[in-house]
N, C-alpha and C positions, 0 to 999 in steps of 0.2 A: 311543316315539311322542311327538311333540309336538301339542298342540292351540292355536291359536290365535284371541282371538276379536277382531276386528276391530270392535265396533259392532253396535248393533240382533241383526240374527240371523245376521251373518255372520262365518262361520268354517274355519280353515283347518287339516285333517290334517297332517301328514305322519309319512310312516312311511318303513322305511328304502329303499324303491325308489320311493313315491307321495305325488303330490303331492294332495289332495283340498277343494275348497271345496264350502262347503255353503252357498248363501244367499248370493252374493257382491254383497254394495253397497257396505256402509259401507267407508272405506278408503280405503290405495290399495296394490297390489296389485304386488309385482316380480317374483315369479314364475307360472311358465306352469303350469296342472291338467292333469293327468292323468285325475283324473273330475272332477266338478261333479253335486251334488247339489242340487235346488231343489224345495221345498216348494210350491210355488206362483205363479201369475200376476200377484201382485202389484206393482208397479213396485218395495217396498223388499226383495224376493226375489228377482224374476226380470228384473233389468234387465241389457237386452237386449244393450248398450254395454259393459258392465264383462264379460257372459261371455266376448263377442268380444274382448275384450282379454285375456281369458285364457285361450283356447282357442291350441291348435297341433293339429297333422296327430296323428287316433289318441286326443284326449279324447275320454273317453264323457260323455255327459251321460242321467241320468235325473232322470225328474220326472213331475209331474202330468199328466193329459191335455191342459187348459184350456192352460198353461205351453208343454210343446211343441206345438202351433200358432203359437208366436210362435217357434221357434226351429230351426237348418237345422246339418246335419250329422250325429254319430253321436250320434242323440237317440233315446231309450227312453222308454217308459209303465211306471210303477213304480205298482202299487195299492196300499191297505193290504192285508197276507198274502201279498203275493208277496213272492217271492225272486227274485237276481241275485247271480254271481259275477263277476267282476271283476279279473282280474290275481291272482287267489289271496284276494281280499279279498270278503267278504258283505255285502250290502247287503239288510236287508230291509226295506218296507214297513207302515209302521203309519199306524195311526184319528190325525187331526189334524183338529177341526171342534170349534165353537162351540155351547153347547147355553144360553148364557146370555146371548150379546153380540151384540145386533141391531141394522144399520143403520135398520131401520121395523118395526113389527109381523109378527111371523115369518118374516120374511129377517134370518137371521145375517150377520152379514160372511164368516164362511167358511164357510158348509154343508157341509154331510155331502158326502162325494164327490167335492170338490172340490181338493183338498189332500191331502199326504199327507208323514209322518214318517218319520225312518229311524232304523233299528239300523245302524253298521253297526262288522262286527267284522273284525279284523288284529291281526296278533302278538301274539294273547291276549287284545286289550281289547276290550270295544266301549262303543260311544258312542252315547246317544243323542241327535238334533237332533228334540226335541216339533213345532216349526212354531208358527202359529197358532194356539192351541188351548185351550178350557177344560182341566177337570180331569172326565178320563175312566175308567170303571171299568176300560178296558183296560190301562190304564196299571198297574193292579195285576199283571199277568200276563205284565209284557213278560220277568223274568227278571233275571240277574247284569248290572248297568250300571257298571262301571269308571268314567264322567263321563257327567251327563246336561248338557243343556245348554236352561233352563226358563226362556219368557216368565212375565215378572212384572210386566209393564206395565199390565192391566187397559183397559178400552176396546175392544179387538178378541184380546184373550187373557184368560185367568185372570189376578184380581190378586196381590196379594203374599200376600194370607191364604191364598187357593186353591192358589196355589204353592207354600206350605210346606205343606199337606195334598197335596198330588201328590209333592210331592219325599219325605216321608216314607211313603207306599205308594209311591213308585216302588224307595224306599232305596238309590240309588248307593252308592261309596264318596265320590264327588267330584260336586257340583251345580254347575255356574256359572248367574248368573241375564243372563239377554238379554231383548231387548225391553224392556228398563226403560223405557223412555217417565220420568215423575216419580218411579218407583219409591224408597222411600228402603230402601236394597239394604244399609246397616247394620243394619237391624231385620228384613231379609231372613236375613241370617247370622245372628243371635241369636238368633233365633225356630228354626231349622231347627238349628245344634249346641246351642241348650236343652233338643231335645226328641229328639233321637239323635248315633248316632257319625257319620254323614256330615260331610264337611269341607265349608264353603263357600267356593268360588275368586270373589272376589267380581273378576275381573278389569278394569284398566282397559282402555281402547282399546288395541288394537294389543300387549297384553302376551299373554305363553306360560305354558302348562300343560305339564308333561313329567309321561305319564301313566304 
């Protein structure tokens, strides 16, 4: 399996028959999805323009509730705790929300509810994409994570310190960090193989992970 990370929070699967983006903005994008995975209704997640540019006849798309209202074809509602199979591939459902990062006095930028994470697992691996998202106690319970894939921008996610406390209870073998916004993502790596065996893929734009 290859992972790809494009920018911000998008990124691309593929595995030996599927093609899978998660979060598809930053970029730019030559191949057509087979699924499409989105976190949410945010313009730098769920824009609208770049899915239609990579959808064909037979992509599934899931995602949020909020999310699909803006969007038309074979579009699913994925909670967190649900499950969906997929061409042989599992996609499940996790907690994504903010419990520290508010636009105004007790409105988060992402509330509870409104977003939503994935597992998802194929030819042995799977992969986590967090989303938008502090640092949650579920996240200690997600289970065996081959690459997770951890905002560490701060401002509307966990920052960098948070992040190295989530990546070490979440314990991948493989961390890459997204949403960097000013993140300095060398003291990201430092911090996180100072303090266990996890490897950090501090990836540039548009570079591959073969997992």
């Amino acid at each position: 399996m290859i992972v790809r990370w494009f920018g911000q929070s998008s990124i691309l699967m593929k595995t030996l028959s599927e093609s899978i983006y998660i979060d598809p903005y930053a970029g730019k994008y030559t191949e057509k999805a087979d699924m499409i995975l989105i976190t949410h209704d945010h313009h730098d997640h769920c824009d609208v323009e770049k899915i239609l540019s990579i959808s064909q006849s037979g992509t599934v798309i899931l995602t949020s509730a909020e999310c699909s209202k803006r969007l038309s074809g074979n579009v699913g509602v994925l909670a967190p705790g649900e499950i969906r199979e997929v061409k042989g591939i599992k996609i499940v459902g996790v907690e994504a929300y903010n419990v520290k990062r508010f636009r105004s006095p007790g409105i988060p930028y992402h509330p509870k509810g409104t977003q939503v994470g994935f597992l998802v697992e194929a030819e042995g691996k799977t992969i986590y994409h967090a989303g938008d998202t502090d640092f949650l106690p579920s996240m200690k319970m997600l289970g065996k994570i081959d690459v997770a894939f951890i905002p560490i921008g701060g401002t509307f996610t966990m920052d960098l310190d948070e992040a190295v406390e989530a990546t070490l209870a979440i314990n991948p073998k493989t961390v890459v960090p997204i949403h960097r916004l000013n993140a300095d993502v060398k003291a990201f790596k430092e911090k996180v193989e100072g303090q266990s065996d996890i490897m950090v893929a501090a990836l540039v734009e548009g570079e591959e992970l073969r997992v």
